[in-house]
N, C-alpha and C positions, 0 to 999 in steps of 0.2 A: 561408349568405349572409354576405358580408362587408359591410360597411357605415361608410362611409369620411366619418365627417359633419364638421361643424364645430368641433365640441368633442370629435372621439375617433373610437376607431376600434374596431369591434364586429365578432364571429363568432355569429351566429344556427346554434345548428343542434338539431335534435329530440333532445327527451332521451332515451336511450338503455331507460331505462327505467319514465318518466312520458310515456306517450304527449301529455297533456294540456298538457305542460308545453315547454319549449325551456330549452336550456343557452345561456346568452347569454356569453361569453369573452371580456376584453380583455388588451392587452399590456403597457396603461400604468394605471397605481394615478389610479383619480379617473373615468377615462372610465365604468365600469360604471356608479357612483353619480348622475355628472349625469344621462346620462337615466332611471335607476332611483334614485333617492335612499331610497327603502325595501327596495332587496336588500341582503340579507343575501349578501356577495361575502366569496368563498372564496381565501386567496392558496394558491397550490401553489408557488413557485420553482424546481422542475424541469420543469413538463410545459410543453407545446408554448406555451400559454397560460396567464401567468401567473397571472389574475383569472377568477374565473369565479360564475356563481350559477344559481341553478334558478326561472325563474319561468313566470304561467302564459302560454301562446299568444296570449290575448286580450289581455293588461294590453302582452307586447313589442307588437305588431300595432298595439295602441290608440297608444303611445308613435313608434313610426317613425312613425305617422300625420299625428302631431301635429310632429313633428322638420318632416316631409316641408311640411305647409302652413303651418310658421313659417317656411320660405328667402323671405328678403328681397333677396338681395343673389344676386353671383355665387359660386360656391365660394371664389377662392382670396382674395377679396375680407371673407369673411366668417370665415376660420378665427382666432379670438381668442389663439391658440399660439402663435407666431411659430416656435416650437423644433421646430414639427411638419412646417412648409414645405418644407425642404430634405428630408423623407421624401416626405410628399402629391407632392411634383412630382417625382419621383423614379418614383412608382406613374404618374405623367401622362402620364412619355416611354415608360416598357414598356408602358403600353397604348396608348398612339401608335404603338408599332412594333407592337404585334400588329395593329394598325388595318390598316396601310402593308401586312404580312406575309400577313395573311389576305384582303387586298382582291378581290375577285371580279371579274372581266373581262367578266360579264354585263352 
């Protein structure tokens, strides 16, 4: 799951080999910590994503949870980054075109 919030931008995906657990990956140094500020985040500088940490299923779950019922505002209204805009609305128009692209005639 990607997850595209207002402070950062996160890769959810099941640990390979902590069933129990999820590998949460970011690609900018800080995004991990704000919404986990007790992981223990791993830098690697060659793999695909450069931050990464092992936490458990319930604790990410509990956390997008909370992310999700804090939006006050509209997304591009609320991102505190500025540096992050010209990427976020970048991600806005390819999925606009896969919108336009995939539209069904039904």
């Amino acid at each position: 799951m990607w997850i595209f919030a207002k402070d950062g931008f996160l890769s959810i995906t099941p640990h390979k080999e902590k069933p129990e657990c999820f590998m949460v990956r970011g690609r900018v140094k800080g995004d991990i910590e704000y919404y986990f500020p007790n992981a223990t985040v791993i830098e690697t500088p060659d793999a695909d994503y450069r931050y990464r940490t092992t936490l458990l299923r319930e604790e990410v779950a509990d956390r997008v949870r909370d992310a999700v019922i804090d939006i006050r505002s509209g997304f591009k209204s609320s991102v505190t980054d500025q540096r992050r805009m010209p990427f976020y609305l970048e991600v806005w128009s390819v999925m606009d075109d896969m919108q336009h692209a995939l539209q069904s005639d039904d």
